[in-house]
Structures are given as structure tokens and as C-alpha cells.
C-alpha positions in Angstrom: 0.0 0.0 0.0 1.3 3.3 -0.7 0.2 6.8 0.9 -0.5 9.6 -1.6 -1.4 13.1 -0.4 -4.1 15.1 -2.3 -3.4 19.0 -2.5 -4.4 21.7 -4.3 -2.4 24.4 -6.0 -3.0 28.3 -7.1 -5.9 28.3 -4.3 -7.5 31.6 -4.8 -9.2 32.9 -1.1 -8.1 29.4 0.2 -10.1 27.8 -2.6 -10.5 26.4 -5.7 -7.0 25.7 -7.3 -5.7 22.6 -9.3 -5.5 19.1 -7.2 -2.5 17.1 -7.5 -0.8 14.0 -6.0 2.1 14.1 -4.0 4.0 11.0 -3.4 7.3 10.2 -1.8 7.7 6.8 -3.2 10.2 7.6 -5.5 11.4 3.9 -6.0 8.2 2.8 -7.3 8.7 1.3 -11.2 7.2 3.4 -13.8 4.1 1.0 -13.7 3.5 1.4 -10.5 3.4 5.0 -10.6 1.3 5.0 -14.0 -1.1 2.7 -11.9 -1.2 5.7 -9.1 -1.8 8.2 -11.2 -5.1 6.8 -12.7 -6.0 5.9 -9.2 -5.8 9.0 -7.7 -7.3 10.6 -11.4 -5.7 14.3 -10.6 -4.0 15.6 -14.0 -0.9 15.3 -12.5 0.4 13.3 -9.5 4.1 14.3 -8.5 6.8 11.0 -7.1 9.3 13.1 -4.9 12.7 11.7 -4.2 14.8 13.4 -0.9 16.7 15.3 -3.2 13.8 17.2 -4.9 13.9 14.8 -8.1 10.4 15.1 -9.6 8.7 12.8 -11.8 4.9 13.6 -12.6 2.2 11.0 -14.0 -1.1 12.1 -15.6 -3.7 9.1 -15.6 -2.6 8.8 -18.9 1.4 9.1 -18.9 4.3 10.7 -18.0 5.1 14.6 -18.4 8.5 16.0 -18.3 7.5 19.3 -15.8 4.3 20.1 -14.0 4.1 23.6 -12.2 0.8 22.8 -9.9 2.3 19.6 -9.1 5.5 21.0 -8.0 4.2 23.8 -6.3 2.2 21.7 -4.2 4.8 18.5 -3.9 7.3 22.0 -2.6 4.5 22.9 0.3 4.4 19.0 1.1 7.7 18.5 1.1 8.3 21.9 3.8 5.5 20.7 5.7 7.2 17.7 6.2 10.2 18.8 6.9 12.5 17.6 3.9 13.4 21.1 2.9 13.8 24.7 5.0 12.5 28.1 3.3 14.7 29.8 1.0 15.8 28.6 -2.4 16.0 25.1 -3.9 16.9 23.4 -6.9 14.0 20.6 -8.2 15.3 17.6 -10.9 12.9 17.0 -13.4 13.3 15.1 -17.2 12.9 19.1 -18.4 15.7 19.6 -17.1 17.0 21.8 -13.3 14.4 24.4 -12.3 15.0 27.0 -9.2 12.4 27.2 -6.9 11.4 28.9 -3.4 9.3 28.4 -0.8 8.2 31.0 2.3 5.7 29.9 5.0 3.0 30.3 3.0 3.6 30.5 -0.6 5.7 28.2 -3.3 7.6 29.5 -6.7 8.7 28.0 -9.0 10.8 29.3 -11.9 10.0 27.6 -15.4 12.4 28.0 -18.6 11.4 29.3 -21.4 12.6 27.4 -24.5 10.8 29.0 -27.4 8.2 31.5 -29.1 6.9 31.0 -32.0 4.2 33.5 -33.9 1.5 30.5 -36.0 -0.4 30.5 -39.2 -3.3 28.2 -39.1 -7.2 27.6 -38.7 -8.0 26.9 -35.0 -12.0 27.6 -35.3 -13.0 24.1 -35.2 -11.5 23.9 -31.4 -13.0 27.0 -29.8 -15.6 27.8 -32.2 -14.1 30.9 -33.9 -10.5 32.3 -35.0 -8.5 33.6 -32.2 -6.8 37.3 -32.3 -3.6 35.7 -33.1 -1.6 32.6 -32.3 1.8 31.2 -30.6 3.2 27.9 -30.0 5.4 28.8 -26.4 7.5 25.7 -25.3 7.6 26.1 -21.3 8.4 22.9 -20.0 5.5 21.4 -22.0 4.9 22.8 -25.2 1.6 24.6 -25.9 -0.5 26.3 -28.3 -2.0 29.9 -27.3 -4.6 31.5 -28.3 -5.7 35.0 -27.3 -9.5 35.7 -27.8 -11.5 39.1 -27.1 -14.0 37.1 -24.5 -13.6 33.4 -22.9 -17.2 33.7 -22.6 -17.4 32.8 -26.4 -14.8 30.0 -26.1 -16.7 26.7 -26.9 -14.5 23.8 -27.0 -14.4 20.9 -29.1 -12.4 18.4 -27.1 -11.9 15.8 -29.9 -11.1 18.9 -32.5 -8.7 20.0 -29.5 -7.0 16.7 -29.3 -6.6 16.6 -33.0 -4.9 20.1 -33.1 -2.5 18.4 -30.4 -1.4 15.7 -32.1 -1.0 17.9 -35.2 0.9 20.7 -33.7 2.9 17.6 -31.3 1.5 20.0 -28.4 0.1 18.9 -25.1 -2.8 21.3 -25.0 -4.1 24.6 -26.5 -4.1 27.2 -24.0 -7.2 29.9 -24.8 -6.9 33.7 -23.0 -8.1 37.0 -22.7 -7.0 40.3 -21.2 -8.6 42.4 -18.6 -7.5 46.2 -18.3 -5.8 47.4 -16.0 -3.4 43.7 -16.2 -4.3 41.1 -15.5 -5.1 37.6 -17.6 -7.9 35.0 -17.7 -7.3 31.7 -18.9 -8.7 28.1 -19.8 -6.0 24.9 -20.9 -7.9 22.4 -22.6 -5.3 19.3 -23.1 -7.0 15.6 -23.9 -4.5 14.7 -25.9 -2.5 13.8 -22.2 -5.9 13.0 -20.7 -7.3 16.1 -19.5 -10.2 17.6 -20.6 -9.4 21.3 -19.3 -7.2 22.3 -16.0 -7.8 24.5 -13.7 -4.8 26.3 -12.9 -1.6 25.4 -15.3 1.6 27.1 -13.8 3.9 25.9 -17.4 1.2 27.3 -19.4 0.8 31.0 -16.9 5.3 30.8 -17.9 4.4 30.5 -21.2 1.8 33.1 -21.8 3.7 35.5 -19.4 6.8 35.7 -21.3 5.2 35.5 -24.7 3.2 38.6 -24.1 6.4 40.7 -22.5 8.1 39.4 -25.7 5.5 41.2 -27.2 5.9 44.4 -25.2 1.8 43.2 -23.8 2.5 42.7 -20.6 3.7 44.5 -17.9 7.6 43.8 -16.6 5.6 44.7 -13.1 3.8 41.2 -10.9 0.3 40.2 -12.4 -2.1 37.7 -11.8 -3.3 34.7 -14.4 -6.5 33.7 -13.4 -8.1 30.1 -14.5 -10.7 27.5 -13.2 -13.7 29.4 -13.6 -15.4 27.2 -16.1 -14.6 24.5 -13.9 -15.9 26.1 -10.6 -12.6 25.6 -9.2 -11.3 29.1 -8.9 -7.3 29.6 -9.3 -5.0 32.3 -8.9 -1.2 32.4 -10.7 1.4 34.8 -9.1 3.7 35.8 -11.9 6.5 37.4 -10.3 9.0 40.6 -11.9 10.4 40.4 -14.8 13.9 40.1 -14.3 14.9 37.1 -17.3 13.8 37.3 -20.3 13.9 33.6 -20.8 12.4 32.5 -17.4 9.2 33.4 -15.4 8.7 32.4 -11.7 5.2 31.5 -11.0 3.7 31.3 -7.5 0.7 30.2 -5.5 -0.7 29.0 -2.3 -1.5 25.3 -1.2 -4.4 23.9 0.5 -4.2 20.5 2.0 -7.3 17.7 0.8 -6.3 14.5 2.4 -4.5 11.4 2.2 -5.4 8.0 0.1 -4.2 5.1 -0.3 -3.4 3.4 -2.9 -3.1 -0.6 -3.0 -0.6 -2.1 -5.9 
């Protein structure tokens, strides 16, 4: 039997935010853990090793980086006493990430590999063309696409999933923004076997340093907010700009329980 704690990342108001596993049963084989993961049916459940080596199962397979996961596996792991406040390094297959935690907030600082501007159709996914289009690669690539209103976004999850597996993209990532700054967001990625998220931190890297790439953003701390459509409010802290080919994203944690999982 192996003990898997259920959090919640990028709580807004102590709610809401986007559940993930947290495991410390590192050793498990890769079956084991795939087995887990679609037991405990979060998009992401996070394996934790003492040395802050991350590994992260969706219910479907293995991702190289998950920010929610890690955020929340970084609360965990203070609240258990494996790591003090102050700066850390995490291990994950995308590579060494920098990462902080305080008493009551987690960041985590997510590289930046590429943005690209993208020619293409995309109204058979959300129901109309988007204002313009970028493929950001964060960790996990994405596709983004900046509408005028979310309220007009319908999905079409098997179009969606199509566009993925085209565009060799975990998800398409569909945003708006709201004067004075600040950014609203849904992440619709079946193609890894999730319908929509409700709080992405990769995706709130991506789009934050795509739009100050574009001079669209402020170099000043903003907010990404997501979940809405899912009832399961979210708030993203995206800190100062100070790299131009890194973000750090932050967020609170709020504790669910613990299950347990029988192999």
C-alpha cells in the first residue's frame, strides 16, 4: 500500500486551485506509478525523491514538468520537513528548475525554450479564430490562443485533441485580457488525458513571457487567473520580470487528504 497526499495548488481565497498527488515513493517502477496516477485521477500526480527529483504521471502518462504539481509537492515536502524556506533546486526530465518556498507561498521558476508566432485555422477547437496565435514551449509545449472574450470559447475536445497531435502539443491554451493587467485563462489538453485544467503554472510561464516578448505585458507582478469554467477558482502569481527567458510562477496550497493506494 502506498500513501498519496491530495493538495491543491494556485488556491484563490483558500479555494479552488488545481489538485494534484504528491508522493514520496520515488522507488516505485514506472508501472506502479502510471497505476497511481489513474488511481488517484488528478492531471498530475508528483513522485518526490529526498533530493527534490520530480517525476509527474497524468492518468494517462508521464510529463517531463508540472508547475501545480510542483508547487504543491514543494509545500508537502516543507511541511514535512524535507526542505527549509529559502531557495531550492527541483530535478525534473525538463531539465533543473530554481524554486522557493516561504511559510505560505511556493515559486517556481519555469524556462522558457521557445516562441513562436502560428499561421493556421483553429475555429473548429473554440468555435471561432482567435486574435492571433503562438506555440510557447515552457516545460511542456503549448498552443496559445488570445480571444477578445472566454465567454465565447466553446471547446471541441476531440477537435482539441486533434490540433495536439498535429501541432505535437500537449494542449491549446485559450486567454483574454482584462484592463488594467491582469489575464484570464482556460488549458484544454486531452490529448495527455485532460479535458481542461484548472490552474496550469507551465502554461501562466508561457503566456507570461510571450506577451512581454511582445511588449503586452507589464515587466511589473500580475495575476493569471483560470478554473472558472470548472468552478474551481485559481490564482497564478507571476512574479518581476527580471529574465527574459524565465518566469517564476507562484501560488498558495491547500491540503485535501490522504489515500491510499493498493498495488
Amino acid at each position: 500500500m502506498v500513501n498519496v497526499h491530495r493538495l491543491a495548488a494556485f488556491t484563490r481565497d483558500g479555494d479552488g486551485g488545481n489538485e494534484a498527488g504528491y508522493c514520496e515513493n520515488i522507488e516505485l517502477n514506472d508501472d506502479e506509478k502510471q497505476r497511481i496516477a489513474r488511481e488517484i485521477n488528478y492531471s498530475e500526480t508528483a513522485f518526490v525523491g529526498p533530493d527534490l527529483t520530480m517525476r509527474y504521471f497524468t492518468p494517462k502518462e508521464e510529463v517531463d514538468l508540472c508547475g501545480h504539481a510542483t508547487i504543491a509537492a514543494l509545500f508537502k515536502a516543507y511541511a514535512h520537513g524535507m526542505i527549509d524556506s529559502g531557495v531550492h533546486t527541483v530535478k525534473t526530465r525538463a531539465g533543473h528548475v530554481s524554486a522557493r518556498i516561504t511559510r505560505d507561498t511556493a515559486y517556481l521558476r519555469v524556462p522558457i525554450q521557445s516562441i513562436t508566432p502560428v499561421e493556421g485555422t483553429f475555429k473548429d477547437a473554440i468555435g471561432f479564430e482567435p486574435l492571433d496565435v503562438y506555440l510557447v514551449s515552457a516545460g511542456v509545449r503549448e498552443i496559445y490562443l488570445r480571444v477578445g472574450d472566454l465567454a465565447h470559447v466553446t471547446p471541441d475536445l476531440d477537435g482539441i485533441e486533434s490540433l495536439s497531435n498535429t501541432w505535437s502539443v500537449a494542449g491549446i491554451y485559450v486567454y483574454m485580457i482584462q484592463p488594467p493587467f491582469a489575464v484570464h485563462a482556460r488549458n484544454f489538453l486531452p490529448a495527455i488525458g485532460i479535458d481542461e485544467e484548472s490552474a496550469t503554472g507551465t502554461a501562466a510561464a508561457g503566456v507570461s513571457a510571450m506577451l512581454r516578448h511582445r511588449g503586452l505585458a507589464p515587466k511589473a507582478p500580475f495575476s493569471i487567473f483560470q478554473g472558472d469554467a470548472l468552478f474551481k477558482p485559481s490564482r497564478i502569481h507571476i512574479s518581476a520580470h527580471d529574465d527574459a527567458w524565465s518566469v517564476e510562477v507562484g501560488g498558495s496550497v491547500r491540503v485535501i487528504d490522504t489515500q491510499t493506494v493498493t498495488l
